[in-house]
C-alpha positions as CSV (number, residue, x, y, z in Angstrom):
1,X,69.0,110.7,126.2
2,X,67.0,111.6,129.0
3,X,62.9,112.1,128.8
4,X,62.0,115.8,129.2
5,X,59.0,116.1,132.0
6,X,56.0,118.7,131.4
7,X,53.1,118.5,133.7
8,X,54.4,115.5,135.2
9,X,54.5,113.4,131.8
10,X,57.5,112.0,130.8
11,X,58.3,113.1,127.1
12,X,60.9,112.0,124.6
13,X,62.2,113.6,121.5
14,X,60.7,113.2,118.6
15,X,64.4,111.9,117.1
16,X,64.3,109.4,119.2
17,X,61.2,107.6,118.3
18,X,61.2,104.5,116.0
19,X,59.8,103.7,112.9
20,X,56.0,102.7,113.3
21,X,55.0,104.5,116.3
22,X,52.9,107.3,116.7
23,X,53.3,110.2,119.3
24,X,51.7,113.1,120.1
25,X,53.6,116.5,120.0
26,X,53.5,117.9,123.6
27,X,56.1,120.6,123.7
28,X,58.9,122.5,121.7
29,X,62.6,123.0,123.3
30,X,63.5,125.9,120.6
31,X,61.1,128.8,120.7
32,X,63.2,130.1,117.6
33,X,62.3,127.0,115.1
34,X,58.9,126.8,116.6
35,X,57.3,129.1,114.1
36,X,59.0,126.9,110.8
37,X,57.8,123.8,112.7
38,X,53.8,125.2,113.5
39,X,53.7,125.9,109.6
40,X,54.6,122.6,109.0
41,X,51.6,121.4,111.0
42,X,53.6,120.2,113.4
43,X,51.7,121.8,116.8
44,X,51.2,120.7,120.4
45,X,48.1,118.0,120.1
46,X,48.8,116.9,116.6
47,X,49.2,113.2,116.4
48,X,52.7,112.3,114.3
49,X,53.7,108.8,112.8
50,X,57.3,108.0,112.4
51,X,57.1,106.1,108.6
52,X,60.9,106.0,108.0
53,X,64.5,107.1,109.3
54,X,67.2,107.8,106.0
55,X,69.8,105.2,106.2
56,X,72.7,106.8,107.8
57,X,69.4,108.4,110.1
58,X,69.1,111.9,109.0
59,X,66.5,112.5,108.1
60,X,63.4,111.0,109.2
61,X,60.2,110.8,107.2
62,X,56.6,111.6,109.8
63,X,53.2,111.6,109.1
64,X,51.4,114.5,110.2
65,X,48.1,116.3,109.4
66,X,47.6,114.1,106.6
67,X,50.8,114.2,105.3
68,X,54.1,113.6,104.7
69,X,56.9,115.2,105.8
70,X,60.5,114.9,106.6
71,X,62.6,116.4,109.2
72,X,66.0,116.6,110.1
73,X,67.2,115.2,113.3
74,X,68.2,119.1,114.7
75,X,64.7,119.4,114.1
76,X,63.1,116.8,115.7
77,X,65.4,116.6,118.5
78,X,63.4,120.0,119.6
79,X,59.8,118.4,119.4
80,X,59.1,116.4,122.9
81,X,56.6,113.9,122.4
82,X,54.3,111.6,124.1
83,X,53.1,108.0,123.1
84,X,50.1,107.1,121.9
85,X,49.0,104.6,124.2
């Protein structure tokens, strides 16, 4: 799947980050789930860990704000991310 560019950065989607990396959130693509998602803690700045992806891969376990929280793909395939360097 193809990166999504804001302010010249090329993102990717949160779904498609593996296990082990960390990522900061950058953009949402769905205004409609951002609300659910900013309760969550999930908001542009914060700094996310992927910790584990289901077996058949939905869903997938993060670390955010201190703690932890899983998501299904739907929903992290509407987070664009940008790694930690």
């Amino acid at each position: 799947m193809l990166g999504h560019s804001f302010e010249g950065i090329m993102m990717k989607r949160l779904s498609d980050i593996g296990v082990g990396h960390t990522v900061v959130i950058k953009s949402f693509e769905n205004n409609d789930i951002f609300l659910k998602l900013m309760e969550m803690g999930c908001v542009p700045g914060e700094k996310v860990r992927v910790e584990q992806v289901a077996p058949l891969g939905d869903p997938i376990a993060i670390t955010v704000s201190g703690y932890n929280l899983s998501l299904r793909l739907d929903e992290a395939r509407n987070i664009f991310v940008e790694e930690v360097a």
